[in-house]
KETI-91582 format. One record per residue: residue in three letters; x, y, z of N, C-alpha, C in turn. Coordinates in steps of 0.2 Angstrom, whole numbers, plus 5000, padded with zeros to 4 digits. Layout:
ALAXYZXYZXYZ
...
This chain:
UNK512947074871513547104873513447114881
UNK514047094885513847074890514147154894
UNK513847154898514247234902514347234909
UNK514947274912514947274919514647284923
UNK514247244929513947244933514147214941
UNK513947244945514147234951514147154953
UNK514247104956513947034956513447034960
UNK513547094966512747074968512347124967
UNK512347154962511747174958511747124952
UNK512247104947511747044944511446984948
UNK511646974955511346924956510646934956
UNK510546994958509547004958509447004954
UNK509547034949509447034943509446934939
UNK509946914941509746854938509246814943
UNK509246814949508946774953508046794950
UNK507946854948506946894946506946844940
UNK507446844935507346814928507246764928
UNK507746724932507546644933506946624934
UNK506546654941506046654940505546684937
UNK505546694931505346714925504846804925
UNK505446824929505146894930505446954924
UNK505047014922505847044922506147094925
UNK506647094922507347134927507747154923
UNK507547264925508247284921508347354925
UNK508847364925509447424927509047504924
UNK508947544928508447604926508947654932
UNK508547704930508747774931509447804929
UNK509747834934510547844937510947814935
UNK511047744935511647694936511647674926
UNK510947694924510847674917511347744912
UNK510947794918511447874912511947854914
UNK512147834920513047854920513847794919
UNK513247734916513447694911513547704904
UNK512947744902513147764896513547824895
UNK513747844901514247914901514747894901
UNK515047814902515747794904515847834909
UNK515347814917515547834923515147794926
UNK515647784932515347714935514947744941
UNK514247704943513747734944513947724951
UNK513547774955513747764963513347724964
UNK512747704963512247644966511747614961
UNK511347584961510847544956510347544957
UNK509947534953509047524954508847464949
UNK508447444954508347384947507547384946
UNK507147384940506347374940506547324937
UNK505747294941505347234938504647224940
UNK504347194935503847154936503647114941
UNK503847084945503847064952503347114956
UNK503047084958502547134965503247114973
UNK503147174974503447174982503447134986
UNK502947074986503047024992503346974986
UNK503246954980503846914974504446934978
UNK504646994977505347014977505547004984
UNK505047014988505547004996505546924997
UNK505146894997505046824995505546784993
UNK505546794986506346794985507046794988
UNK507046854992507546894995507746835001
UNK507146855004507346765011507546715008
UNK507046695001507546614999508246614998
UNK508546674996509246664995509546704998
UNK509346715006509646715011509946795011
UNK509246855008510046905009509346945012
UNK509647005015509247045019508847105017
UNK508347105021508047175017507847225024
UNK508147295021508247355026507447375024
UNK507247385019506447425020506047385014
UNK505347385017504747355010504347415011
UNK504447455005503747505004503047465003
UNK503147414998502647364998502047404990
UNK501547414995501147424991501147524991
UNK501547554995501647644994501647644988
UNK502347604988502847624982503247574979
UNK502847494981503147454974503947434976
UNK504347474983505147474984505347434989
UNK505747374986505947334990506947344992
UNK507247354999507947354999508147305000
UNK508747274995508947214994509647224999
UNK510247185005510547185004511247135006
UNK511447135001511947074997512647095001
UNK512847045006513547075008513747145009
UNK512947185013513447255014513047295011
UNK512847275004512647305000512047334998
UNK511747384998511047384995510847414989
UNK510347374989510047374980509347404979
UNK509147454975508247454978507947394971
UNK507347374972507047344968506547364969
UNK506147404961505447434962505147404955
UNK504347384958503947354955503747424951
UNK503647394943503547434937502847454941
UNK502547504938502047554940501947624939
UNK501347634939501347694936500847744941
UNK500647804939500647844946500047894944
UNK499747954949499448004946499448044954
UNK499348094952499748154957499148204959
UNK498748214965498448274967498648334970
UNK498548354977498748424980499348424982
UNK499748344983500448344986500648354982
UNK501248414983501848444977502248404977
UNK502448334981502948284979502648214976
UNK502148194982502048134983501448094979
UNK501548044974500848054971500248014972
UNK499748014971499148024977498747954975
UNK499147924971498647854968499447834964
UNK499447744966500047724962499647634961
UNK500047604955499747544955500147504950
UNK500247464950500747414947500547394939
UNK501047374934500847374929501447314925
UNK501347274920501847234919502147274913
UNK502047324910502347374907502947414906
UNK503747404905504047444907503747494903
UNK503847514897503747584894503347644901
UNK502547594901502447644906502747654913
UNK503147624915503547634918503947684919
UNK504347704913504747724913504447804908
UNK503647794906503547874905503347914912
UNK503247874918503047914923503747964926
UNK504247934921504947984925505048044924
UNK505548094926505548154925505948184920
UNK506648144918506848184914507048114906
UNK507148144903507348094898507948034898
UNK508348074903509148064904509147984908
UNK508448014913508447954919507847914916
UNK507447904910506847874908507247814904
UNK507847774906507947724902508247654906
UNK508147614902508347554905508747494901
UNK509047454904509647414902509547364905
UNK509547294900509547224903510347214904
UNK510347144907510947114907511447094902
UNK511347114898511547094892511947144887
UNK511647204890511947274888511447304884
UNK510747274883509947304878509747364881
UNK509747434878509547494881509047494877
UNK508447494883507947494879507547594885
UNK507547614877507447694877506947724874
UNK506347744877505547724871505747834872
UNK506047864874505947934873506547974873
UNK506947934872507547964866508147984870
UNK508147974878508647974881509447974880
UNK509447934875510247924872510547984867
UNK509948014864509848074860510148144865
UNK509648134871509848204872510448184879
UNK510648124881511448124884511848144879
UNK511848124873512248154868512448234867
UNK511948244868511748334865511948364871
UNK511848344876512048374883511448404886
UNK510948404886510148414886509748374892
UNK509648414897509148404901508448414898
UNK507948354896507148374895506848334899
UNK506248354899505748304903505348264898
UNK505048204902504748154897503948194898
UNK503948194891503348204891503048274892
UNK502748324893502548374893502948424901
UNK503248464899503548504905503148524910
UNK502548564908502248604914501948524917
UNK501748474912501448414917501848374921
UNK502348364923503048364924502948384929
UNK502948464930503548494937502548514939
UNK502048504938501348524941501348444944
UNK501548394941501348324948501748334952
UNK502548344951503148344957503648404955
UNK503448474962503648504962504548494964
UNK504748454967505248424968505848444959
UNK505348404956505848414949505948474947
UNK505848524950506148594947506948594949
UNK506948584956507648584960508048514955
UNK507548464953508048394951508448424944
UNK507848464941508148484934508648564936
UNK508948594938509348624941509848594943
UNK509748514946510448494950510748454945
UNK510248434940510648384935511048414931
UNK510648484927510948524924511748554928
UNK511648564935512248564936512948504939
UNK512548424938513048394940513348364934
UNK512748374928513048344922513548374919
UNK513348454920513448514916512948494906
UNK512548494910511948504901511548574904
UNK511448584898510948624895510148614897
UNK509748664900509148634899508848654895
UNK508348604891507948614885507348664886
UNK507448694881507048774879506448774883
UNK505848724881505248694883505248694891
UNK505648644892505948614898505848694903
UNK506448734901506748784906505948834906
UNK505648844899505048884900504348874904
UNK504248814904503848774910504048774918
UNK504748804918504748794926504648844932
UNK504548924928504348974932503648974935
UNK503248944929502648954931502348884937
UNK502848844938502748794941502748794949
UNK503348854951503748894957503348874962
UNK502748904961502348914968502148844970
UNK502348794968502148724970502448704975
UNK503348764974503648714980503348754987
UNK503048764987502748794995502548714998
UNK502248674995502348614997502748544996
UNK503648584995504148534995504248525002
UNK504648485006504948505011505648535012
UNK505748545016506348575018506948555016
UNK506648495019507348445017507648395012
UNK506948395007507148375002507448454996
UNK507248504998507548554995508348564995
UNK508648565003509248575006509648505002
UNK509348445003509648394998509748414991
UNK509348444987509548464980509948504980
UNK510048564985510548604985511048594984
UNK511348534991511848514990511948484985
UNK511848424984511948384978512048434972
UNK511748494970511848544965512548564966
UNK512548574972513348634973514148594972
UNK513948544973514448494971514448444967
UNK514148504962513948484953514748474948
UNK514748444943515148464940515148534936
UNK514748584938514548634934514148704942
UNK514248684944513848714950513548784948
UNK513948814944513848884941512948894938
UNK513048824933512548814930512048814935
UNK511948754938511248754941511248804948
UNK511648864950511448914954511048964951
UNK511448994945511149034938510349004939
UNK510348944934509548924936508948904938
UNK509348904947508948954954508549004951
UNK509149064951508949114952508549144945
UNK508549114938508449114931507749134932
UNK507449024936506749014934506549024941
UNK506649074946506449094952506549054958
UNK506748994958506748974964506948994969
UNK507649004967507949044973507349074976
UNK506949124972506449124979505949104982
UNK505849054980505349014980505248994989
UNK504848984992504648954999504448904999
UNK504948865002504648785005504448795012
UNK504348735015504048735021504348655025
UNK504248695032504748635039503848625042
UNK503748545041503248535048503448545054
UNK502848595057502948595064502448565068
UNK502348555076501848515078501048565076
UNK501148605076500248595074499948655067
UNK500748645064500748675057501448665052
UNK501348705045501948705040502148785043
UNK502848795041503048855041503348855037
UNK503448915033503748925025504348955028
UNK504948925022505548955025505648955018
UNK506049025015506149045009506949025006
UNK506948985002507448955000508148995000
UNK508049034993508849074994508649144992
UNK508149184992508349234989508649304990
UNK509049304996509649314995510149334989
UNK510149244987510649244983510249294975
UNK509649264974509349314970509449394969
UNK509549414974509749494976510349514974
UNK510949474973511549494970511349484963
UNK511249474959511049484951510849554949
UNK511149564946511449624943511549684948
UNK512049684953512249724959512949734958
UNK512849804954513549804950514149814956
UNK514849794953515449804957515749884954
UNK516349864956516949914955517549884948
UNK517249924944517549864937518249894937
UNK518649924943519349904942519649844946
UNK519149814950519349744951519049684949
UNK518249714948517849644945517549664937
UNK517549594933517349604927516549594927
UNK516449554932515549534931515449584937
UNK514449574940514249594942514249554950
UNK513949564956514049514963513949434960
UNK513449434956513149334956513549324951
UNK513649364946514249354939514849314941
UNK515049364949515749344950515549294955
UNK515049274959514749224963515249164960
UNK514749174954514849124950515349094947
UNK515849144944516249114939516749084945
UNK516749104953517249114958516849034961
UNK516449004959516248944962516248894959
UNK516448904952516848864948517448844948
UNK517648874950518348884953518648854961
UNK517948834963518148794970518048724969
UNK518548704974518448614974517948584977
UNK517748514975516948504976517048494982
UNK516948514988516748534992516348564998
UNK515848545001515348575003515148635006
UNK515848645010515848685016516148735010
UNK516548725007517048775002516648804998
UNK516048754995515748794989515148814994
UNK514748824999514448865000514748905004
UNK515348915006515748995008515849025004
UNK516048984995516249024988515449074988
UNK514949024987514249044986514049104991
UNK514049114998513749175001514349195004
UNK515049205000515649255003515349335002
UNK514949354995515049424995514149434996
UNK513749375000513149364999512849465004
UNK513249485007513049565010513149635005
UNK513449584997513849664994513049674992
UNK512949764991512549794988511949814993
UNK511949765000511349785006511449855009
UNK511049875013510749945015511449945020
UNK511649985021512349975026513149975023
UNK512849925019513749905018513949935009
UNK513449955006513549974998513750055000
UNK514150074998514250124997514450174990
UNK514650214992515050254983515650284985
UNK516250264982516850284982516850364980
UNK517450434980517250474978517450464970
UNK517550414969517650414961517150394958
UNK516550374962516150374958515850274957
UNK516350244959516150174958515950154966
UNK515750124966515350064972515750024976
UNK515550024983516049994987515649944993
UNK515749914996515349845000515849865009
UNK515949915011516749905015516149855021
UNK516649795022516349795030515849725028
UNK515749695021515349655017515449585023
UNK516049565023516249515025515949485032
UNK516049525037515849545043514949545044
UNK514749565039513949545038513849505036
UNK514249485030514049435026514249355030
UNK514449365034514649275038513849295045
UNK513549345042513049335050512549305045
UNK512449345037511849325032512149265032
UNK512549245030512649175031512549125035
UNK512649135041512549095046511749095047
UNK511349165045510649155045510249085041
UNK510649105033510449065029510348995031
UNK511048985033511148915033510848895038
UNK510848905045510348895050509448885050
UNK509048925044508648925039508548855037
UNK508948835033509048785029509148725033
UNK509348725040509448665046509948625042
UNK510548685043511048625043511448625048
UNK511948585049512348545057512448635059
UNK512648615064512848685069513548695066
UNK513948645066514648645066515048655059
UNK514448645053514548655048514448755046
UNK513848755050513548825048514148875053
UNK514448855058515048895062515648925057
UNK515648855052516148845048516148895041
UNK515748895039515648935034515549015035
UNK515349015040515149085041515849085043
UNK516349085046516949075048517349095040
UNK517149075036517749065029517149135025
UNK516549135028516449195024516749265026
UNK516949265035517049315039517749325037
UNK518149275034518749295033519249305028
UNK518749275022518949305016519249345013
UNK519049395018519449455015520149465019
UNK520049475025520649455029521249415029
UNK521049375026521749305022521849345017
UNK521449335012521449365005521849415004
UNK522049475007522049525008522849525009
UNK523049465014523649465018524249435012
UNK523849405005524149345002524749384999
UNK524649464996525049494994525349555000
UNK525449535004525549585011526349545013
UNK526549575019527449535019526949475025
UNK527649425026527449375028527049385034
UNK527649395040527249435046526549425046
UNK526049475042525649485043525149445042
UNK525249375038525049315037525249275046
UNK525549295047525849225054525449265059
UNK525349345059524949365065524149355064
UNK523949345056523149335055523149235057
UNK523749195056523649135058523649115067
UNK523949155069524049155076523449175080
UNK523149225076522449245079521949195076
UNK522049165073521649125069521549035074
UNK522249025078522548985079521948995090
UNK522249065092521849075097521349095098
UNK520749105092520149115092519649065096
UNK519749015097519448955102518948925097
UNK518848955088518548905086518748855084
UNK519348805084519748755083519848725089
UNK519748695088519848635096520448605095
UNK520748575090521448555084521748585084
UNK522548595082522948575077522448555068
UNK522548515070522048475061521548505061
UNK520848535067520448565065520648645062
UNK521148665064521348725062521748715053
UNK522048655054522248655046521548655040
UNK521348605043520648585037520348665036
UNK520048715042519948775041520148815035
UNK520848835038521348865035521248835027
UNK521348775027521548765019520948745015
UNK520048755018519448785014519548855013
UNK519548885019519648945019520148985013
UNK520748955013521348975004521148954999
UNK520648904999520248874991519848934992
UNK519448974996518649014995519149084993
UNK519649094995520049134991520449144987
UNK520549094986520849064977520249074973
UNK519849064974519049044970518849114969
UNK518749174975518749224975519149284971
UNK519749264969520249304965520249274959
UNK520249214957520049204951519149194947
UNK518849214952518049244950518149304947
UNK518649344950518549424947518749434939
UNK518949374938518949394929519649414928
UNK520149414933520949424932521549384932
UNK522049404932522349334934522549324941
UNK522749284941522949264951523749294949
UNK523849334953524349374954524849304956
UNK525349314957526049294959526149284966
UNK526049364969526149344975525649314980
UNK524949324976524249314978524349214981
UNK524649214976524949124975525449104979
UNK525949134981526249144984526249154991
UNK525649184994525549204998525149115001
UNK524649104997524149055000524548984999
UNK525048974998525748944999525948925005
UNK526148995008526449025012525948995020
UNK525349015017524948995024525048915025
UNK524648895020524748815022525248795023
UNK525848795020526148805024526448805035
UNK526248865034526348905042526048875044
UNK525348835044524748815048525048745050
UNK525648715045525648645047526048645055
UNK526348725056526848685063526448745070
UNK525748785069525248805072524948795077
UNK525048755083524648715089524148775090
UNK523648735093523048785094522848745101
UNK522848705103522848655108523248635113
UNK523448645119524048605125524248535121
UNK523248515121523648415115524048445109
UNK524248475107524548475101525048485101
UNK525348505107526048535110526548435110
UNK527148455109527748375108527748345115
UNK527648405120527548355127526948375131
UNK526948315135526148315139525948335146
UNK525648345149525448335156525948275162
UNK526048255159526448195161527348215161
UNK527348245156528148245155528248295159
UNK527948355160528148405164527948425171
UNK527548385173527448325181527848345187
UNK528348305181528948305190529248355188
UNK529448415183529648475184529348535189
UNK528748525186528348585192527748575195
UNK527548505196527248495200526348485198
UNK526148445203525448455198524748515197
UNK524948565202524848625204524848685198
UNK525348685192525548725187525548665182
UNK525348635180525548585174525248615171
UNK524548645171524148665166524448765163
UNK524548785168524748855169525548825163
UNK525948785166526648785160526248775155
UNK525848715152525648705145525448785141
UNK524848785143524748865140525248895138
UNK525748915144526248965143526848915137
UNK526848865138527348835131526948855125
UNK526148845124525748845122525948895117
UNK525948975122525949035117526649035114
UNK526849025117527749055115527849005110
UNK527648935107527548915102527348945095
UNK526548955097526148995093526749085091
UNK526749115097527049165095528149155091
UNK528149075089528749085087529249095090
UNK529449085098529849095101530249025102
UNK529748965104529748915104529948875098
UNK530148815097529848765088529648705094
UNK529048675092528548625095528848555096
UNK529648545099529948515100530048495107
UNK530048405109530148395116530648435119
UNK531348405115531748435119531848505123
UNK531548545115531648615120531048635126
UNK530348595122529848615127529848595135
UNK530548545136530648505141530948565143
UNK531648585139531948615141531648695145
UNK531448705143531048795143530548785150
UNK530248705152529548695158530048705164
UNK531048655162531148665167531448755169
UNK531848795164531748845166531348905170
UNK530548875166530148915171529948885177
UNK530048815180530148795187530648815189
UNK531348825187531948855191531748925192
UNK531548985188531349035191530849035197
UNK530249005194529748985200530048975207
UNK530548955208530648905214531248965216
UNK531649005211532049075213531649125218
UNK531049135213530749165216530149165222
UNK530349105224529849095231529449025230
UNK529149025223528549005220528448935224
């Protein structure tokens, strides 16, 4: 049976055989084949040693981006643009590195090959022909929805402490289940990631958060401890340990006020990040928007008796910003999020309020100097009304009407907004010979607010209109 394959992935694939090597499609691109989902990139083993495979590569003229060689057996193929990895079957054994493992060596074996992986889902392979050959039942537990690992759990997550977070992010990109065994094995494994790096941790994060399930594999974190678990950043003349999330562990079981929430702070974390679109900025603003409810300061008690966070927000966009900073992510990402954690309540708030008070939170939203744009001010605005869509349908309620209505209303308003002079319908140049080059910059501004404030609509004509007015007063007056 023949099956859909890239052409220049079967070309490597036919070019190994020819020369009478084998060659077949493993990992990733193999599960998400049998998912009926078309894979974002490919892997191919073979029997080939590394200088075979790049050998090869030059005879038929295509490029190669990296040779691990003898590390790791990995050759980068690239076909028109394209890259392929090609690793040499092999098998491995793991010392004190919590990732890396400490002795590797080739083997013409797939099976062995394919028992040194980590989970069932990713232990199979497929020839050119459509032959899945699956020696540990991989087909079985994509069926059942079932994240396990090949082979013995604790021996698993004790050579590559890295697969704690893998089995976490699959569980939440697949949305499976992990197996009983599996999930029991992973607490006790925790302290291994003190020797993950940073950065391969912050990757599994993300890749987790823009799961199909995200809820799933946050729950997870926090379940089998990782959430607080400590990795660590090389520095020059040491490791520093930097504590992943726990944080987010601290909201678990930090009850609310059950006339507006039905879960507890992670409960409603949770069910409110489901709820957000796969988006990164969006879904880590959903994830640490109430990341302050319940801390020494901001928890309070109402006099009725229930529990109150007043002021959460406001803290919560600074624990954010620590977090993500921690985690070394872009500057202008972590601006951003702390930004949609700091005003979630604020938007949120306004959805059911009269309009007005919507045009005066975008107006100040619009002058605040964090938007350089027009469009950077939309893009904002319109994660920002996801984190609070996702926020009001976390609480267990319905989304009100006007709440809907409301986040309508903005996006809206945001599209005729200027936050910039460039955004304004006329330039420097247009208003020139009205007053001179002296005030050019002094009119824009002043167009600028009266825009913003709705005085103006963001049209030449009138903006032409209005620069020459304020140059006839100017020039009434002395100026």
């Amino acid at each position: 049976m023949s099956i859909s394959i890239p052409a220049y992935v079967r070309s490597v694939l036919e070019a190994l055989t020819k020369q009478g090597f084998q060659a077949v499609l493993v990992g990733g691109c193999v599960r998400d084949h049998l998912r009926g989902v078309e894979p974002q990139d490919y892997d191919i083993a073979t029997d080939a040693l590394p200088d075979d495979v790049a050998a090869l590569a030059k005879r038929q003229g295509w490029g190669l981006v990296e040779q691990l060689g003898h590390l790791f057996g990995v050759v980068v193929i690239v076909i028109d643009g394209q890259a392929v990895e090609v690793a040499t079957f092999r098998q491995e054994v793991y010392g004190e590195d919590a990732h890396r493992p400490e002795k590797v060596w080739y083997t013409k074996d797939l099976a062995l090959d394919l028992a040194r992986r980590d989970f069932t889902v990713n232990a199979m392979a497929l020839t050119m022909t459509g032959e899945v050959f699956d020696p540990f039942d991989g087909q079985r537990d994509l069926a059942a929805g079932v994240i396990r690992t090949v082979g013995r759990a604790g021996q698993r997550f004790a050579e590559d402490a890295l697969r704690l977070f893998r089995a976490c992010r699959f569980a939440a990109q697949l949305d499976f289940s992990l197996d009983e065994a599996t999930e029991a094995a992973m607490r006790p494994a925790t302290p291994r990631v003190r020797g993950i790096s940073l950065e391969r941790v912050r990757t599994e994060l993300n890749k987790l958060l823009l799961g199909a399930n995200p809820a799933l594999g946050v729950r997870l974190l926090v379940r089998t401890g990782l959430a607080e678990a400590v990795c660590r950043k090389k520095q020059p003349d040491a490791y520093k340990e930097v504590p992943v999330l726990p944080e987010l562990a601290a909201l678990d079981g930090v009850e609310q006020n059950k006339q507006f929430h039905a879960f507890d702070v992670l409960g409603h974390t949770l069910q409110a990040l489901n709820q957000a679109p796969a988006e990164l900025a969006v879904r880590w603003g959903v994830l640490l928007h109430d990341i302050a409810k319940g801390t020494p300061g901001v928890r309070g008690v109402r006099e009725d008796g229930n529990p109150t966070d007043y002021g959460h927000a406001g803290v919560g966009a600074n624990m954010a910003a620590a977090i993500l900073q921690r985690l070394e992510m872009p500057p202008g990402f972590v601006k951003r999020v702390a930004w949609l954690v700091d005003q979630h309540m604020n938007l949120g708030i306004s959805f059911c309020a009269e309009p007005d008070v919507r045009v005066r939170w975008l107006r100040k939203a619009a002058r605040s100097k964090l938007f350089r744009t027009q469009d950077d001010l939309k893009e904002g605005v319109r994660q920002l009304v996801a984190v609070c869509v996702a926020d009001r349908r976390g609480m267990g309620t319905d989304l009100l009407p006007c709440y809907e209505a409301g986040a309508k209303h903005v996006l809206e308003a945001v599209e005729t907004m200027p936050v910039h002079t460039s955004d304004l319908a006329v330039g420097g140049a247009d208003v020139l010979p009205l007053v001179g080059p002296r005030q050019v910059r002094h009119v824009l501004v002043r167009l600028l607010v009266r825009v913003q404030d709705g005085a103006l609509p963001n049209r030449h004509k009138e903006l032409m209109a209005a620069a020459l007015a304020w140059a006839r007063r100017h020039r009434e007056n002395g100026g």
